[in-house]
C-alpha beads as a LAMMPS data file, in Angstrom:
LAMMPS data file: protein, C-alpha beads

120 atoms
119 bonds

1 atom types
1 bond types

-500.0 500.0 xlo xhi
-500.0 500.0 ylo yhi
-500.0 500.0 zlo zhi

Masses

1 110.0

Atoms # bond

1 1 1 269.274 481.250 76.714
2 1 1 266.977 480.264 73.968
3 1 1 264.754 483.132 72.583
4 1 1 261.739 482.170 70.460
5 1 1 261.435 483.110 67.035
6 1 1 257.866 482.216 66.627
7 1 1 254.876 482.687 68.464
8 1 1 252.887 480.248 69.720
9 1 1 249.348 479.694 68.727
10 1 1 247.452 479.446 71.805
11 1 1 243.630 479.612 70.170
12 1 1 242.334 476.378 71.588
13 1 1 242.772 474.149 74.483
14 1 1 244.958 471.746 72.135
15 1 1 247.650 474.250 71.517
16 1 1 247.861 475.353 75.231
17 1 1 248.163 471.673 76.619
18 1 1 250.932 471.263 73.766
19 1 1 252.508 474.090 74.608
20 1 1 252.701 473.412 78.357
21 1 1 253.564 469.714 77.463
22 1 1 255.671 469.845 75.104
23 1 1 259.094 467.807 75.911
24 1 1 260.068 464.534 75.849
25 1 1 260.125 464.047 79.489
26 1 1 257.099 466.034 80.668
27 1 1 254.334 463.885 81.238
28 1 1 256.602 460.898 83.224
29 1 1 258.169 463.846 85.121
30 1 1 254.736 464.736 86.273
31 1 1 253.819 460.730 86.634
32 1 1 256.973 460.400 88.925
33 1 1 256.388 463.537 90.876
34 1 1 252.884 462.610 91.653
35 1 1 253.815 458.580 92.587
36 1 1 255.924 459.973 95.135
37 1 1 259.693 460.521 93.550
38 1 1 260.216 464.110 94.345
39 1 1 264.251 464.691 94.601
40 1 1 265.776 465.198 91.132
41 1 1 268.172 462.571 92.036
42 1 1 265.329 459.703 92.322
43 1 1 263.974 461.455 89.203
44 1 1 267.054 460.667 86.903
45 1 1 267.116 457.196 88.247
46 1 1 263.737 456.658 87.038
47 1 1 264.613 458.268 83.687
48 1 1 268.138 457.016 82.921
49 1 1 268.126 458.215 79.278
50 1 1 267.318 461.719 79.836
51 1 1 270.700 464.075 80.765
52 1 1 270.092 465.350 84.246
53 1 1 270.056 469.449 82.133
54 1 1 267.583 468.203 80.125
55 1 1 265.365 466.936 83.354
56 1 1 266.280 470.371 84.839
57 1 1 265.081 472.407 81.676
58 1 1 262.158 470.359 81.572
59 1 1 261.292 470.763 85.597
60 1 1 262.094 474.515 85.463
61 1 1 259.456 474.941 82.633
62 1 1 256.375 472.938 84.904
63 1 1 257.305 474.933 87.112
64 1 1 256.981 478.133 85.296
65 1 1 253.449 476.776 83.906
66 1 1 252.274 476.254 87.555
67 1 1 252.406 472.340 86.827
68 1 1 255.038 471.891 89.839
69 1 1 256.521 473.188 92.305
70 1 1 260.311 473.215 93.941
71 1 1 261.152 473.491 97.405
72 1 1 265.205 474.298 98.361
73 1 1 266.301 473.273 102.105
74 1 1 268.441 475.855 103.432
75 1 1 271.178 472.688 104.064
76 1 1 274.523 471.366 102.954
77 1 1 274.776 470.104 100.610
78 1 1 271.375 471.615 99.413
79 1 1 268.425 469.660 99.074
80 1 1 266.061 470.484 96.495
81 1 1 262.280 468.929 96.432
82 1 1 259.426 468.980 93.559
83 1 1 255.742 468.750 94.486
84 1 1 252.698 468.708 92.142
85 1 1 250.552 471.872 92.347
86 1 1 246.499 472.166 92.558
87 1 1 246.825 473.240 88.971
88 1 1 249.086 470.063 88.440
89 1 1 247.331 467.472 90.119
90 1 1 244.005 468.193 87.581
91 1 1 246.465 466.732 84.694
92 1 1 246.618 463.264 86.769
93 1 1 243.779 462.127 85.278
94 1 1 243.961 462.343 82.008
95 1 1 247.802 461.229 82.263
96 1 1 246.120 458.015 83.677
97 1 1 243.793 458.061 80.775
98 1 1 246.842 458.334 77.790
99 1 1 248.717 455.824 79.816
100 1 1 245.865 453.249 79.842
101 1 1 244.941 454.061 76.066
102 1 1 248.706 453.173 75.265
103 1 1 248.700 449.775 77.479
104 1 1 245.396 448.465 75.703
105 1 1 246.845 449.351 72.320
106 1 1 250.423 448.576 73.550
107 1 1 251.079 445.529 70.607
108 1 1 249.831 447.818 67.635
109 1 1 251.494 451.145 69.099
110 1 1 254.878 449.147 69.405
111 1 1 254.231 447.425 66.021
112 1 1 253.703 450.514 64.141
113 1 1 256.966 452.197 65.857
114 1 1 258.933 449.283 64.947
115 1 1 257.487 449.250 61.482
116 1 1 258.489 453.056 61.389
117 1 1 262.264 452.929 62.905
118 1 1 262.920 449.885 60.118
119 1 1 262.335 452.328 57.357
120 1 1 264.066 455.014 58.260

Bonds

1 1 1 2
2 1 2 3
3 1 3 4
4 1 4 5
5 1 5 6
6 1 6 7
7 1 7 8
8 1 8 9
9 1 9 10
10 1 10 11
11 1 11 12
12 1 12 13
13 1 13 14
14 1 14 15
15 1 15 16
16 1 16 17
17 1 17 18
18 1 18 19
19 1 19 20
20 1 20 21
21 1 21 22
22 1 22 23
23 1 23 24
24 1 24 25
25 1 25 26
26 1 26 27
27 1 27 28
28 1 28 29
29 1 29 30
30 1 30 31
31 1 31 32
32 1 32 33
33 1 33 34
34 1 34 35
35 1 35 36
36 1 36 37
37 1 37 38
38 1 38 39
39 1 39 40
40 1 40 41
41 1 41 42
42 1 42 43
43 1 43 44
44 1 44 45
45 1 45 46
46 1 46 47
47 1 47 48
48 1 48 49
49 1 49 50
50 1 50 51
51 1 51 52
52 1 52 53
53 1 53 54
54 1 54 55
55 1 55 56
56 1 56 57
57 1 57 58
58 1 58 59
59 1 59 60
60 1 60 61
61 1 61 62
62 1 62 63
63 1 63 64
64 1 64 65
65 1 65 66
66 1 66 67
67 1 67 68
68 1 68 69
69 1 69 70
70 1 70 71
71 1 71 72
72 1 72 73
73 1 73 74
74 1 74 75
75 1 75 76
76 1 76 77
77 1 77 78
78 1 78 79
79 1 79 80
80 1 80 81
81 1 81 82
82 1 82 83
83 1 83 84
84 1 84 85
85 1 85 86
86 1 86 87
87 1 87 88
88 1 88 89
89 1 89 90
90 1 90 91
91 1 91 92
92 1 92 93
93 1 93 94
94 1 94 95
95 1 95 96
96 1 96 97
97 1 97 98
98 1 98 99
99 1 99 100
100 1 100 101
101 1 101 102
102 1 102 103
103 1 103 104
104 1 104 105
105 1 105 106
106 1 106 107
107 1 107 108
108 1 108 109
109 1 109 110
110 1 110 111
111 1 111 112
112 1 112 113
113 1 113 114
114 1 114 115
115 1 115 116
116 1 116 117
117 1 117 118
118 1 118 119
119 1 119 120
């Protein structure tokens, strides 16, 4: 299990949200779960380049930040759920907000990216 070696800096809103958000996969996990896709199965299909451990890690730690929440049916094969919580559901907006900034800047965000991956 991975320990920590430094502490995080949690002195303004800015570090908390990064430190609750912080993963590749985090904010379209949340996006998903809220439009409806709620089996980690349906999950992975929307997100075909992320490893299905990395998607778990990722789920496990919204879920220990009160961001989601997992339900496990008591069948066979088992049948595992993920829900948005109150707490969860207030990041919905402003994950609307980031999404729209990025689709009205969409050509200079993808120019500058482009610009950047040539140069490396």
């Amino acid at each position: 299990m991975y320990e920590r070696k430094i502490i995080p800096n949690l002195n303004c809103g800015l570090d908390l949200i990064g430190e609750v958000l912080y993963g590749k996969w985090k904010i379209r996990l949340l996006w998903f779960i809220h439009q409806g896709h709620q089996r980690p199965s349906e999950l992975q299909r929307k997100i075909p380049d992320a490893s299905r451990r990395v998607l778990n890690i990722q789920l496990k730690e919204l879920e220990d930040h009160d961001l989601v929440s997992k339900i496990i049916y008591p069948v066979v094969p088992p049948k595992v759920e993920y829900s948005l919580t109150e707490f969860g559901k207030t990041l919905i907006p402003v994950i609307s907000a980031i999404g729209e900034w990025g689709d009205a800047n969409e050509e200079h965000l993808r120019e500058v990216i482009l610009k950047r991956l040539n140069l490396e």
